[in-house]
C-alpha positions in Angstrom: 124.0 184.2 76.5 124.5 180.0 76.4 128.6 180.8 75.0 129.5 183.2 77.7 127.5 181.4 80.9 128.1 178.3 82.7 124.0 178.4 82.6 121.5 179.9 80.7 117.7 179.5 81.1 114.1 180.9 81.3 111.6 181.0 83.7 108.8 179.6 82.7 106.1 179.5 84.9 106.4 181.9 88.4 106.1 178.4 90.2 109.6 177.9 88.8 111.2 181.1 90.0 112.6 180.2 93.1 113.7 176.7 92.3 115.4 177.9 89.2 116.8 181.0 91.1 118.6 178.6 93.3 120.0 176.7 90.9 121.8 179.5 89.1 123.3 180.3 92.2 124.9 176.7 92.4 126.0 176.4 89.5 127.8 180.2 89.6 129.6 179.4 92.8 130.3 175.4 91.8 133.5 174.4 90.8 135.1 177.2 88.6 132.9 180.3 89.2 131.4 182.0 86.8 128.7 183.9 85.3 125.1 182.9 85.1 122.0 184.1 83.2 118.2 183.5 84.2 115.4 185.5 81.3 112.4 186.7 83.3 109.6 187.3 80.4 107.7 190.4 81.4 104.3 188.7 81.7 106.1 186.8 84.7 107.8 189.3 86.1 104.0 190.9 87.1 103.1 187.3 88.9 103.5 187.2 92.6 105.4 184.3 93.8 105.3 182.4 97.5 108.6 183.7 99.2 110.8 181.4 100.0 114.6 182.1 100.6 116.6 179.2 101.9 119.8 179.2 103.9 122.4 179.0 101.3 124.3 175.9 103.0 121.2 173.9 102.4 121.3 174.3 98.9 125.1 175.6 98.1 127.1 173.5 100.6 130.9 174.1 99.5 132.8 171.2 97.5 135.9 171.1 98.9 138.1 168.9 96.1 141.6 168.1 97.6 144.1 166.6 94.5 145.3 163.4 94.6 147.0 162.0 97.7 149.4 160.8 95.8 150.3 164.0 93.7 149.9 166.7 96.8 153.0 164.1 98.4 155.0 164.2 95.0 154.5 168.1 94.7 155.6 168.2 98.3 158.9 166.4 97.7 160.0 168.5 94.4 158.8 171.6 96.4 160.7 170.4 99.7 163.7 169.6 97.5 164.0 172.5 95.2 166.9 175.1 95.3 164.9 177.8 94.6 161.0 176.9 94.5 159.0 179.6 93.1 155.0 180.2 93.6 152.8 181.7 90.6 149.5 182.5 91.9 146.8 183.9 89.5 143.1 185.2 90.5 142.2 181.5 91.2 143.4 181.8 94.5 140.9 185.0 95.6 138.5 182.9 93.7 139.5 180.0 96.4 140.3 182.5 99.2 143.4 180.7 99.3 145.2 183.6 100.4 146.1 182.6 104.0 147.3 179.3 102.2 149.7 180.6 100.1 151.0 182.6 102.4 151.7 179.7 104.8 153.1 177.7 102.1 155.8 180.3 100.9 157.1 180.7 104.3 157.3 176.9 104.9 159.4 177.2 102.0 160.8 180.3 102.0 159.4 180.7 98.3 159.2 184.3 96.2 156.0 184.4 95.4 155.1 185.7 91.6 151.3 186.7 91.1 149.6 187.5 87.5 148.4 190.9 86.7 144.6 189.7 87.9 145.9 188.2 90.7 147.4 191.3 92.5 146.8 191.2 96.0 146.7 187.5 96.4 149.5 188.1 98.5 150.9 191.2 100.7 153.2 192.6 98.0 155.2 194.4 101.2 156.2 190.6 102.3 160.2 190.1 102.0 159.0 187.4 99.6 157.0 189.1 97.2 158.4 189.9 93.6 155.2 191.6 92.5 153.8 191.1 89.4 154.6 189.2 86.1 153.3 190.4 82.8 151.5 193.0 82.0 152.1 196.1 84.4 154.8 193.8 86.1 157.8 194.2 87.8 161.8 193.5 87.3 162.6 191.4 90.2 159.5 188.6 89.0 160.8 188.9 85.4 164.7 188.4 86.5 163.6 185.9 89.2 162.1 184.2 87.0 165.2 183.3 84.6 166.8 180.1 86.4 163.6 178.2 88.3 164.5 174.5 89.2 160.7 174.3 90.6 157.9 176.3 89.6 154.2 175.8 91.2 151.4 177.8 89.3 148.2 177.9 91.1 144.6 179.6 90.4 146.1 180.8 86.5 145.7 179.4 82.7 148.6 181.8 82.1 147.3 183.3 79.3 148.9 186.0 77.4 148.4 188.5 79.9 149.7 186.6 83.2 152.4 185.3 80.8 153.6 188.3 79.4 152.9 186.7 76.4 153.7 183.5 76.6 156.9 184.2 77.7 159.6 181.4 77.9 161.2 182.4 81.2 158.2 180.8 82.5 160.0 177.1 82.2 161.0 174.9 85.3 164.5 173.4 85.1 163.3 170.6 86.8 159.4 170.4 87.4 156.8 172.8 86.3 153.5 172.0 88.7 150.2 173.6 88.0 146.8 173.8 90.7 143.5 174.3 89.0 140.4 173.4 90.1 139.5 173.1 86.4 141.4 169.8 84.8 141.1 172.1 81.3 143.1 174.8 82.8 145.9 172.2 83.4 148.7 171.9 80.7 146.5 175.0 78.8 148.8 177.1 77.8 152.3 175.4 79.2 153.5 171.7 79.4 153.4 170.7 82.4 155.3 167.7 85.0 152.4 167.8 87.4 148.6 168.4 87.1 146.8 169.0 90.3 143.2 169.2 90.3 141.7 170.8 92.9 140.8 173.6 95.3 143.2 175.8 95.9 142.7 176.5 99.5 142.6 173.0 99.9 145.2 171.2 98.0 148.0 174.0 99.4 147.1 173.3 102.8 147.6 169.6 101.9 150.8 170.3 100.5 152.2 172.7 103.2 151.5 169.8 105.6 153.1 167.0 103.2 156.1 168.7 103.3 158.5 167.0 105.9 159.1 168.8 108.9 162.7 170.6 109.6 164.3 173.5 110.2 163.2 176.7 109.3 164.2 177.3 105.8 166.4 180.5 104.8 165.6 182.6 101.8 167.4 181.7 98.6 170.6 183.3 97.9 169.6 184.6 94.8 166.7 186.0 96.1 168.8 188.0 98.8 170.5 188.9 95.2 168.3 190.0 93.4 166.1 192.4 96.6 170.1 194.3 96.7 170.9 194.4 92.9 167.2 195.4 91.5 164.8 197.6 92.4 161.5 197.4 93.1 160.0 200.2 91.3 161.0 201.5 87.6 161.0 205.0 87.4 161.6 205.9 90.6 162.4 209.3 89.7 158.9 209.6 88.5 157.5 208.3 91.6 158.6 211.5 93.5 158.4 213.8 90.8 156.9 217.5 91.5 156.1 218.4 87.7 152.6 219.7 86.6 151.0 218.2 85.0 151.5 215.4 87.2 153.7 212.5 86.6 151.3 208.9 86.3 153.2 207.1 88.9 153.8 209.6 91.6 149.5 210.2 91.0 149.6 205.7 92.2 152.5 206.9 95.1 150.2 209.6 96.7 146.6 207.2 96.3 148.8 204.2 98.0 149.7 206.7 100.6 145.9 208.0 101.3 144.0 205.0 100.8 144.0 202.7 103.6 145.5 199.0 103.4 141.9 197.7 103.5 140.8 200.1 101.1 139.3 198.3 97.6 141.0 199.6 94.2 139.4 199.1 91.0 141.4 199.7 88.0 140.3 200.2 84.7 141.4 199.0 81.7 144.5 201.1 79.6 147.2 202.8 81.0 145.8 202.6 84.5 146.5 199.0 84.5 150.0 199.5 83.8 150.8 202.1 86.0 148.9 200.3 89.1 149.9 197.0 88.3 154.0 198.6 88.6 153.6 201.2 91.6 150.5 200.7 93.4 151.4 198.1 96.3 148.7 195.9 97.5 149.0 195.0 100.7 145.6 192.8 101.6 143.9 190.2 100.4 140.8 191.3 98.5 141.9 194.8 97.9 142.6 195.1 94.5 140.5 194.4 91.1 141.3 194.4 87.7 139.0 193.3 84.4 141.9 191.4 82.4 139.3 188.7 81.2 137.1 191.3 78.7 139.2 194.2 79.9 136.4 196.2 79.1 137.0 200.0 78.9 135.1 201.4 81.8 134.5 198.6 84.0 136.0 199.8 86.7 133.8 203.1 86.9 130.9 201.0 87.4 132.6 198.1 89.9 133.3 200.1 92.6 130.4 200.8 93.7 129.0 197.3 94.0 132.1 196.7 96.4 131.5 200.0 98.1 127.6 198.2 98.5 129.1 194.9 99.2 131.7 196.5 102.0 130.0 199.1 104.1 132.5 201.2 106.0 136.0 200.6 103.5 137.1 203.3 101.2 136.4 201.8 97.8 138.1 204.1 94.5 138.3 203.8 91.1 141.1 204.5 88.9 140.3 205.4 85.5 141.6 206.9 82.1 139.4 209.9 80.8 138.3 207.6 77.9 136.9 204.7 80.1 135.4 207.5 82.3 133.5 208.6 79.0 132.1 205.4 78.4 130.8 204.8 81.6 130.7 208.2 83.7 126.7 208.3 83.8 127.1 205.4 86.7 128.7 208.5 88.8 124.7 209.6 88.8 124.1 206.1 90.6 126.6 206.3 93.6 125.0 209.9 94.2 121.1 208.1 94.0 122.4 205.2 96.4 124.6 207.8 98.8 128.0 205.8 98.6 131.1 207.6 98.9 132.8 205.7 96.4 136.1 208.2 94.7 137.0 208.1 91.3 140.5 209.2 90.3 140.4 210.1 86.2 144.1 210.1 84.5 143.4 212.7 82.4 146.0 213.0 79.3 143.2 213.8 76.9 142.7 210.9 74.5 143.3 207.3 74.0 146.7 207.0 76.1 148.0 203.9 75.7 146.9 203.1 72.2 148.7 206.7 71.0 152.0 205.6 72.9 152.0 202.3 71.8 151.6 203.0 68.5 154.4 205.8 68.7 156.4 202.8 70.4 155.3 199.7 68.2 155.5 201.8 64.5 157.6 204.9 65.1 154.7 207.4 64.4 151.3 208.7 65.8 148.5 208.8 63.3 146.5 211.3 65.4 143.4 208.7 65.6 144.1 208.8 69.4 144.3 212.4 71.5 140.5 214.2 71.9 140.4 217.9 70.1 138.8 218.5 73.1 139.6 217.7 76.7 136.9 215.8 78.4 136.2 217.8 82.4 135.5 214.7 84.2 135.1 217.1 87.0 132.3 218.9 85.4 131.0 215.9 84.3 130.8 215.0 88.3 129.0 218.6 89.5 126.5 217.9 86.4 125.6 214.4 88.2 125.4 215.9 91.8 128.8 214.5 92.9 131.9 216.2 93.9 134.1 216.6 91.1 137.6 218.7 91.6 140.2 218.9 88.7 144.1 218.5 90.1 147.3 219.8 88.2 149.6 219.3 91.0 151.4 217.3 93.9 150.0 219.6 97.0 146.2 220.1 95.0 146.2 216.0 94.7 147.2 215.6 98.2 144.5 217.7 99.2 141.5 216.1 96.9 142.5 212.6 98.0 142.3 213.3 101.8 139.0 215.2 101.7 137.8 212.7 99.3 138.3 209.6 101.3 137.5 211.0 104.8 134.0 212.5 103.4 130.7 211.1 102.7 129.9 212.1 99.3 131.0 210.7 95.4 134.1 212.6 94.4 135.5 212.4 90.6 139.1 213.7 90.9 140.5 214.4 87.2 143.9 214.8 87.5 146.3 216.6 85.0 148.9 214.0 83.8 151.9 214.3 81.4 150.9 212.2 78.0 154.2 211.8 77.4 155.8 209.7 80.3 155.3 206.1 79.3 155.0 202.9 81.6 158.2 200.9 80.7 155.6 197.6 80.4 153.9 198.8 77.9 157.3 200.0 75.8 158.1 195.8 76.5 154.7 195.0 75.0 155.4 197.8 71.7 158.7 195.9 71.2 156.2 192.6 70.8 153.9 194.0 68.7 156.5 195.4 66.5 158.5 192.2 66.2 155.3 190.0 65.5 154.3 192.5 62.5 158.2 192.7 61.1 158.4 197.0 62.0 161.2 198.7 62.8 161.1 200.3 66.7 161.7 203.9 66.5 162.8 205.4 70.0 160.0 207.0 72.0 159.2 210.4 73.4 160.8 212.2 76.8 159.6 209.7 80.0 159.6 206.2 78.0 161.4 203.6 79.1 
């Protein structure tokens, strides 16, 4: 475990236990967070131990790490001076909760705010200055936007290939390119940069919010004005009010925007549910929306929600899911009925390996048939089997109806829902045309719905 962890260790002797147990937790929230591991060998694991639980401020106090004086007050000046300052926040600033702070920054400035594909929700995506996100699942107006920066600030992202939409080079500064990390390795990582600021998030964009001079209220660039008239938010906005059965994919993330509450907690699975949420589900709240682009482990999110349905009592906490992540993790549907959590999972059903069978029909002009199941997986069965509610959809009025029982009852729900295999988020056709052009094939146009 010593690769993946910031710490990995036995216990020892039971005497150890508590001491060591505090420790891990240090060093997990220290710094850049991350994953620890402690080993219990079983002979231990029978030996009673004194109990002793400490307040965690007495052993976890919170190091607050403001950047350089120096460097908040020359990011202030190219920020205060730009023509059109931009703001790329990645998952580092939930990590931070730095939300509130970049909030208050980009009005000070009057800055569009860009956010990766993990860091969706870091800001209210229904603010006049939002352009959504860039890279994968990402929007027009961030990628247009984007094109002719004077001043770009990156905070709480390494901008890997993901948040970079691979490494793309409309992600260059005219004039200064500035980058907040709390880790000095993340700094310069994957772009060059003019600034390095290391530091806390929350922290260091307070400090800069208050470096910058006082004035008057700033308007919204021109171009920005622009660009809210000429492009629109959503692609496919045809598809987003569609009435066709099976069901289009992104009027299924117009209707669960519409049911689930702003404070409800989305987690979204890895494959086409990425795309399709990342584009047309609009996050509203800090904290509300969750996405494995680290590992991107196929069925993660199945099992995710219901910790955050255990870790927030009282919010409406769903899952959205292919029907091949559901396979590989739908046994933990068995645990939310044990624990009694109403958590709702919402299956995309188009029988097989979506986004893998489109992109290969995008990327090399064919399907090799590796991809679509002989036979359909009935996530709803699957659901009744395990105690839970489970409901199969087809429809606009059948969804409408599932959601709103699902999320005003008390019980797990699995709601497979019927969707056309052949409409195609236009981000993943972008990432075909990549894949194609870095392995020398010709692009053969897609089927009916692709971008």
């Amino acid at each position: 475990m010593r690769p993946i962890t910031k710490l990995s260790a036995m216990v020892v002797t039971a005497q150890m236990g508590m001491r060591m147990l505090r420790h891990a937790l240090r060093t997990a929230t220290t710094g850049r967070p991350g994953p620890v591991h402690l080993n219990l060998p079983a002979d231990l694991a029978r030996v009673k131990v004194p109990y002793e639980v400490r307040e965690p401020a007495s052993y976890r106090p919170r190091c607050v790490s403001v950047a350089r004086a120096e460097d908040v007050e020359q990011a202030a000046r190219l920020l205060a001076g730009a023509r059109r300052p931009t703001l790329f926040a990645g998952h580092g600033v939930a990590l931070a909760r730095a939300e509130p702070a970049l909030l208050r920054l980009a009005e000070r400035l009057q800055a569009p705010v860009v956010t990766s594909p993990k860091g969706k929700s870091v800001f209210p995506e229904d603010h006049p200055l939002s352009l959504g996100v860039f890279g994968m699942g990402g929007h027009a107006r961030s990628d247009r936007y984007l094109e002719d920066d004077d001043v770009i600030l990156v905070v709480g992202s390494s901008l890997g290939e993901f948040a970079s939409s691979a490494w793309s080079q409309r992600l260059r500064a005219q004039v200064a390119f500035l980058q907040v990390d709390v880790d000095p390795l993340q700094i310069g990582k994957n772009y060059p940069v003019t600034l390095g600021l290391v530091g806390d998030a929350r922290a260091t964009l307070d400090a800069i919010t208050e470096a910058i001079p006082a004035g008057p209220p700033r308007a919204a660039p021109e171009a920005l004005v622009t660009l809210t008239r000429e492009v629109p938010r959503w692609e496919q906005a045809e598809q987003r009010v569609s009435a066709a059965s099976p069901l289009s994919p992104p009027r299924v993330i117009t209707e669960l925007r519409a049911a689930l509450p702003d404070d409800g907690l989305l987690f979204v699975d890895t494959g086409n549910s990425n795309l399709w949420a990342g584009h047309h589900f609009e996050a509203r709240r800090p904290g509300t929306y969750f996405s494995d682009m680290g590992l991107a482990a196929m069925g993660s999110a199945v099992a995710g929600v219901i910790g955050a349905a255990l870790a927030a009592p009282g919010r409406r906490a769903v899952a959205l899911t292919g029907d091949a992540a559901f396979a590989m993790h739908g046994f933990e549907v068995h645990t939310a009925v044990e624990l009694g959590v109403p958590v709702t999972w919402v299956v995309l059903d188009n029988a097989g390996h979506g986004m893998i069978q489109q992109g290969e029909q995008l990327a090399f002009g064919g399907d090799a048939g590796f991809y679509g199941f002989r036979r359909r997986i009935d996530a709803a069965a699957v659901a009744r089997g395990f105690g839970a509610v489970g409901v199969e959809v087809a429809d606009v009025p059948s969804l409408q109806a599932a959601l709103r029982e699902a999320l005003a009852g008390a019980e797990p729900t699995v709601i497979n829902v019927r969707v056309d295999p052949t409409v195609m988020a236009p981000t993943l056709a972008r990432r075909a045309r990549a894949v194609a052009e870095f392995f020398g094939t010709e692009r053969s146009p897609g089927p009916a719905g692709a971008a």
